[in-house]
N, C-alpha and C positions, 0 to 999 in steps of 0.2 A: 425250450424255444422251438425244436425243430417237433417235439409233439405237440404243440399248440399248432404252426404252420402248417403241419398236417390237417389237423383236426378242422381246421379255418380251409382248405382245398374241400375238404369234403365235402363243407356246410357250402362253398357261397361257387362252387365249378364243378363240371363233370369232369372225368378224365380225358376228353379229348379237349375242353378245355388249358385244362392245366397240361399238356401236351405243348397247344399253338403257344403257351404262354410261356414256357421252358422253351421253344424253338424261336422265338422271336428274336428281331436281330438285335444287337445291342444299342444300337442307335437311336434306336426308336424308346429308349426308356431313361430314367432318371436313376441314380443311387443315391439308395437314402443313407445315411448315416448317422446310428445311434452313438452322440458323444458319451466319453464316460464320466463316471460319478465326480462332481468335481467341476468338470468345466460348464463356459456361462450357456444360463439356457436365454435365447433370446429367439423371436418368430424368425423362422426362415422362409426365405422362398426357395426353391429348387428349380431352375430354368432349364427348357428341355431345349433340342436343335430343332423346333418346330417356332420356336419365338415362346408356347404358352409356359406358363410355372405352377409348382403345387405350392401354393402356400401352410407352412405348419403353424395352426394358431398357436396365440399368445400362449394360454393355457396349458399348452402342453410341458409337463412336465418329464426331462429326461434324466433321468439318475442312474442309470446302472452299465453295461457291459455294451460295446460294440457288433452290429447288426448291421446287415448290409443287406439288399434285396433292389431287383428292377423292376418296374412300375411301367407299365405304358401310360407317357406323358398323355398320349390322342384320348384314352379312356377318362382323364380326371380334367375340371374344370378348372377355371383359372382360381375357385375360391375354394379348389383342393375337395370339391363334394363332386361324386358322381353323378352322370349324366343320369336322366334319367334314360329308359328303357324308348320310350315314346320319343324323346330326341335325339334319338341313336340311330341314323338314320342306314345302320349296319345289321341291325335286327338285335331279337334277341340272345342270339350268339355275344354281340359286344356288350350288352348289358348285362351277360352274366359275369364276363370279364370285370368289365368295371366292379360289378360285387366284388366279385374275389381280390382287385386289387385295392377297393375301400378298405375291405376285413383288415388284407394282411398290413395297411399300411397304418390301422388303429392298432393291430396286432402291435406292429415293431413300433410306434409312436407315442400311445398311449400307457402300453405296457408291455415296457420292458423289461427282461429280467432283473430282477434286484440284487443289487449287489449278496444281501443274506441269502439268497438263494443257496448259496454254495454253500458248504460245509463252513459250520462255526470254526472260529479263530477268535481265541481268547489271550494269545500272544503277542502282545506287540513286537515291532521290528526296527521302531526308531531309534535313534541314537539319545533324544533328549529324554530317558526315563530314570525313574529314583530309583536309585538300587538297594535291594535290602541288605547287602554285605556293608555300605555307608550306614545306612539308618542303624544296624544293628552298632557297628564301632562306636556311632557319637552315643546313644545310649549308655553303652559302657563305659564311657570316657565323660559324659558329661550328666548323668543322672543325679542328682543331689543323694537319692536316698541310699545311691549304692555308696556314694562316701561315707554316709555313716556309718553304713555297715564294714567298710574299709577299716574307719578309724577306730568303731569298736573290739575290733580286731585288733589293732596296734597297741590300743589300749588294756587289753586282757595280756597279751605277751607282755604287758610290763611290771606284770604282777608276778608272773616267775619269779624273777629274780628278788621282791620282796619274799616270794615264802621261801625262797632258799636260804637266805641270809640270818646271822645269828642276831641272839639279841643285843642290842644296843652295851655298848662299854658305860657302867654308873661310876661318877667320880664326886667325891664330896669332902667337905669341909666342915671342923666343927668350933667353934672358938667360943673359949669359956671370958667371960668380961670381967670378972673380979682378980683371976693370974692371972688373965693374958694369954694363958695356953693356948694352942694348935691341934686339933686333930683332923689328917689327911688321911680318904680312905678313897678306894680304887675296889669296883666288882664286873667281873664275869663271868656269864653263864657260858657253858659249854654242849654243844647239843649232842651228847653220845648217843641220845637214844636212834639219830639218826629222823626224828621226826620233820624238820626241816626238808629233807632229802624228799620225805615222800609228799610231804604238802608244794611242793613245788611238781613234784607227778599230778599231782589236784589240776593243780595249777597250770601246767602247759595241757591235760588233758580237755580243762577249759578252755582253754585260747583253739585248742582247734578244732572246739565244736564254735567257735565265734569266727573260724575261718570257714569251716562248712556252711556255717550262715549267709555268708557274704556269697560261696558258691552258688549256694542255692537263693540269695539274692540275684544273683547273676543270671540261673536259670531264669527265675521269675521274669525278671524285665527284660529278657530276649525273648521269652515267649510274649510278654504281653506287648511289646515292641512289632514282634511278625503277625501278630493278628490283626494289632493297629493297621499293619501297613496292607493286609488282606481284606480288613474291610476297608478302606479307602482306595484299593482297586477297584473292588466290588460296586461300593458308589460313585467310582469314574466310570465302570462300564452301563451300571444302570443310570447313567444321564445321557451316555450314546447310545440306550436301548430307546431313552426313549425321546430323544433327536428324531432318531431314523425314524420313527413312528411316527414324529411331528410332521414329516415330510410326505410320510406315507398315508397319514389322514387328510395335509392339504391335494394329494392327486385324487383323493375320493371325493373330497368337497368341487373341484373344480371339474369332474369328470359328472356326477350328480348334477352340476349346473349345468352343464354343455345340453347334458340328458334332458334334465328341463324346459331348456332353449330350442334344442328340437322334439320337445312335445313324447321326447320317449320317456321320463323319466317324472314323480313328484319334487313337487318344493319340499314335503318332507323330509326325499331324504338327503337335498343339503341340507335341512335345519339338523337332521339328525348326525351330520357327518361335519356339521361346525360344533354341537354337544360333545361330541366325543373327543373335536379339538380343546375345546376348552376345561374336560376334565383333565386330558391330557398335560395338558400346560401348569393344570393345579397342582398334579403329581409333579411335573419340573421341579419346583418350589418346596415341596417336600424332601427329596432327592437333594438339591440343595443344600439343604442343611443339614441331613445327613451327608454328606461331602465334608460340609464345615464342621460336623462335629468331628468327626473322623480325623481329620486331617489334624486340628484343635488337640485333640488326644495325644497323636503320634509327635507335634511337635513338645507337649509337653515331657511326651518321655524323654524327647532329646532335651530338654532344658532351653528352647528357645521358646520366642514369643509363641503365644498361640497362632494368633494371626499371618506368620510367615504363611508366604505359598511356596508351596514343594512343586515337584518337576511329577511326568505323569506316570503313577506305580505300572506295572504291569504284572497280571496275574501267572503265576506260572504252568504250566503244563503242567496236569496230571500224570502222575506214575507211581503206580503201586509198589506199599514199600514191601520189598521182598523178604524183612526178616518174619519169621515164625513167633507165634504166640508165645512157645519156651525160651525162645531167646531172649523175648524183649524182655520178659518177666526177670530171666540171671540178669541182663544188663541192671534191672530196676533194682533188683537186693545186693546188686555190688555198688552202684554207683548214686542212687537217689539221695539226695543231701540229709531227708530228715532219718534214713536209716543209720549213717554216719554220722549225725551227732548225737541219737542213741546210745551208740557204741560208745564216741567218748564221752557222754556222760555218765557209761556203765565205767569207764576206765577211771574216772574222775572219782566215781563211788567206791571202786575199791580201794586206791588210794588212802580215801577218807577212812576208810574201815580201818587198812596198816595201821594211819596214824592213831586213830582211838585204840587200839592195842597196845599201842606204842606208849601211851600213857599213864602205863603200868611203871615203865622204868622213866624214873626222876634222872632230869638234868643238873647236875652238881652247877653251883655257883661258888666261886674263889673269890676270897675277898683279901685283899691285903692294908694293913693300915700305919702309919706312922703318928708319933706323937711329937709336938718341937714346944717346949719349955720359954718361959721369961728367963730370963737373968736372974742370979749368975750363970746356970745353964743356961747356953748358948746352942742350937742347931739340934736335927733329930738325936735325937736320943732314945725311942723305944720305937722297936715294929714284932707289930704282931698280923700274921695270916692266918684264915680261917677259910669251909669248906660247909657249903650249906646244901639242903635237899631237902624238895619238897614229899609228904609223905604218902602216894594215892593209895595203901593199900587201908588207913583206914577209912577213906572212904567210896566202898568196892561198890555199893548201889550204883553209884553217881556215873561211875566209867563201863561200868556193864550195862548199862542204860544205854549208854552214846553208842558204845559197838553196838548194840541190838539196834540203833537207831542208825546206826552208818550199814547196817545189812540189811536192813529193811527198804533202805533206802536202794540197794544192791539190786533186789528182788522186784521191786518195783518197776526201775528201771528194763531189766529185764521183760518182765511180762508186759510192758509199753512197744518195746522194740519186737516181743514176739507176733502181738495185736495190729504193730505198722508194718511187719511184715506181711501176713496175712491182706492186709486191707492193700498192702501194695499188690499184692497179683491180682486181689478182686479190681484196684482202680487202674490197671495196667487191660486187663482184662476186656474191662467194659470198653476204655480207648479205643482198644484192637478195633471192638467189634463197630462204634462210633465211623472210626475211620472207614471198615469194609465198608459199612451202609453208604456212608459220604460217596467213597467212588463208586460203588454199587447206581445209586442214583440216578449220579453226573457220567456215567456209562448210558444208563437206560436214556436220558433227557437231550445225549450228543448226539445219538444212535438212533434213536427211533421217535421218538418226541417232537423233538422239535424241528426235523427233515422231515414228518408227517404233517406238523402243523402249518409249515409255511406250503406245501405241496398244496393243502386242503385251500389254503387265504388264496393261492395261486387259480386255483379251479374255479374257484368262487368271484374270485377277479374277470375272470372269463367270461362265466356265467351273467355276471350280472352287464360287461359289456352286451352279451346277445340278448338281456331282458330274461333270462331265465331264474334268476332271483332277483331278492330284494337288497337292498344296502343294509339293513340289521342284518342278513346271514353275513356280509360283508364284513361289517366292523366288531361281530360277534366273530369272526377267523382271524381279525387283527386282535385283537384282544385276547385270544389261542396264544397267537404267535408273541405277543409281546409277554404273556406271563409264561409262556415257556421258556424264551430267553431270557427273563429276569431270573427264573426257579433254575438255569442251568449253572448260570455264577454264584449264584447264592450258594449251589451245591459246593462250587470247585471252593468256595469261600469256606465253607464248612469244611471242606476237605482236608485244606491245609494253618485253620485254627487247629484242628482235632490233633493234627502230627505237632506242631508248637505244644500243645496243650501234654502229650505223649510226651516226647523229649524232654518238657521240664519236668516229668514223672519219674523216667528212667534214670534223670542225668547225663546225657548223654545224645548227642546227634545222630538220628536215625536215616533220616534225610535229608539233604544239599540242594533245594529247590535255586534255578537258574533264578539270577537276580537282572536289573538293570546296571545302570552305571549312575556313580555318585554327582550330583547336582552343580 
């Protein structure tokens, strides 16, 4: 603002002007004040201690930061336009005043700095935002699909205790109908070989690949939870990117028309500066539904209605994550879910193998039996016990088969977990390098981008008040500035999908992005 003030002395006062006009008493002038963003704009007048007042038309639009400047009331007419030069009956000394004070007073009225001016903030500061430490809890708490995964977890631990267990106690009964006789017999088997022992190692080796499941269930739906909730920032910020725009094509439509009305300016280019409101407004509607799908999404991970409305997300501050490429890689081959259930199902395989070994030695069955007699014998009278066993060694094909198929089985395993290994540094790797680019980007587009591009819309704002361009170079700076601040969230938005996307690779929390507060 104060190199535009400048730039406007130069153009419309010499320096001994802008001298008398800086020594002038205060009395003799009005203070204008630009309200800020936010309050009503409605016509003012400004009354001076001469009785006259500057009127601020209707039209004027004031949106942005506080300005203050005095004005010699004697120089402006009662309908806020300069005298002209020929009715100045002070010569052209007051008439170049009056320029200078028309300039600066479309300067500070017409355009004033815009709030974007400043340095982007992608932070909110209110009290009413969604916090992702809420949204992530009820996801885990209230997700249908991680119950599953819960219960098929509780469900595998109940199969332990089946393969530990021996076989069942057989009791029977045999009765002859012609005597009458009884015969009671009773068998069990006994597991010496110790096979039960290891199939139940099978068997909890399963259960906690069906607990690592559920882990890396859990991974999944807190990353796919934080992206939810990063792109539904993203399309809360791009419907107030393109608000402010809304606001900022009606100052160019109604500034175009002023232009028209005084003969400085065509009717095309408010037709052209009401077009680009009304593409404008077609994108709203797009944006839109992008909102609603997003939002749609995020409530379904938490298992509520689609249609709830949430409180408004806030994007986090970018911060580069400071661990090293080696690091994230060990965190990813110690803690990644699909590496550990690899493993147990390498543990689960050899197991299997013990026990087809194990099926070399036969588990004895004991049998005991009793005989009870008609009349005249009365009551048991004969027991006989027995000792049985099944025979595998003649048939050695059949169990050297199973081991070669329970090692095979081993081996495979193995060269799975070596290939997921592998593929985990290569998909840990690319992350890395995803993430660099993301803030790499949203560095270059905070930094020089998009403080270029509203500089440029600012120049050109200028320009086209003193007639030195057209409203296309115009609304061709707006449309700079609006798809630079659209491409700068979209980046922070990629930014921190890519580290959700990371952490549920590694397993493990890399980053603690600042959240809101729960709803």
């Amino acid at each position: 603002m104060k190199n535009l003030i400048k730039w406007l002395l130069r153009c419309f006062a010499s320096p001994e002007d802008c001298r008398a006009l800086a020594k002038g008493p205060r009395n003799r002038g009005v203070r204008i004040r630009i309200p800020q963003a936010g309050e009503a704009v409605v016509p003012l007048t400004l009354p001076s201690p001469q009785g006259e007042g500057f009127v601020v038309p209707a039209w004027v639009k004031v949106t942005s930061l506080v300005c203050q400047g005095t004005i010699p009331t004697s120089l402006l007419s009662g309908s806020g336009k300069p005298r002209a030069a020929a009715e100045d009956s002070r010569g052209p000394k007051a008439s170049r005043l009056a320029r200078l004070a028309y300039g600066l007073g479309l300067a500070l009225l017409i355009f004033p700095a815009p709030g974007w001016a400043a340095e982007p903030k992608i932070i909110a500061t209110s009290n009413d935002l969604l916090s992702l430490d809420w949204v992530t809890s009820q996801v885990l708490s209230n997700n249908p699909s991680l119950k599953a995964a819960r219960a098929n977890w509780e469900a595998m631990l109940q199969r332990v205790p089946q393969a530990r267990a021996w076989e069942d106690l057989k009791v029977g009964v045999d009765v002859e109908n012609a005597a009458g006789n009884t015969e009671w017999m009773a068998a069990q088997m006994f597991p010496i070989s110790g096979k039960n022992r290891l199939r139940a190692l099978a068997a909890n080796a399963e259960a906690s690949a069906a607990w690592t499941e559920l882990e890396k269930r859990q991974l999944e739906l807190v990353a796919r939870a934080r992206m939810a909730y990063y792109s539904l920032a993203n399309a809360q910020v791009q419907l107030d990117i393109n608000q402010k725009h809304e606001a900022l094509l009606e100052q160019f439509i109604e500034l175009s028309r002023n232009r028209y009305q005084l003969r400085a300016g065509m009717q095309a280019d408010v037709l052209m500066a009401q077009t680009e409101l009304a593409k404008n407004q077609e994108t709203r509607r797009d944006l839109e539904k992008q909102f609603s799908d997003e939002q749609s999404k995020l409530n379904v991970l938490m298992n509520r209605p689609p249609g709830t409305k949430l409180p408004r997300p806030v994007m986090p501050e970018i911060r580069l994550i400071e661990l090293e490429l080696d690091e994230l890689q060990a965190m990813a081959l110690e803690h990644r879910p699909d590496l550990r259930m690899a493993q147990a199902g390498i543990e689960a395989a050899k197991a299997r193998v013990s026990v087809a070994r194990r099926e070399w030695i036969p588990d004895p069955e004991i049998r005991f039996e009793t005989r009870q007699f008609n009349p005249p014998n009365k009551g048991v009278v004969e027991y006989d016990a027995g000792i049985f066993i099944n025979v595998p060694w003649l048939n050695r094909s059949k169990y050297r088969a199973k081991i070669a198929e329970s090692q095979k089985d081993v081996e495979r395993i193995e060269h799975d977990l070596a290939a997921l290994q592998n593929e985990t540094r290569g998909m840990v790797r690319d992350q890395w390098k995803k993430i660099d680019t993301a803030y790499h980007h949203h560095h270059i587009f905070n930094d020089r981008i998009v403080p270029l591009a509203r500089q440029t819309l600012e120049a050109l704002r200028v320009a086209y008040t003193t007639g030195e361009t057209g409203i296309l170079e115009l609304i061709n700076a707006q449309r700079m500035v609006r798809e630079a601040e659209s491409m700068l969230n979209h980046h922070a938005m990629d930014y921190w999908s890519s580290v959700a996307d990371l952490e549920a690779m590694v397993g493990h929390r890399v980053e603690k992005p600042n959240g809101g507060k729960k709803p």
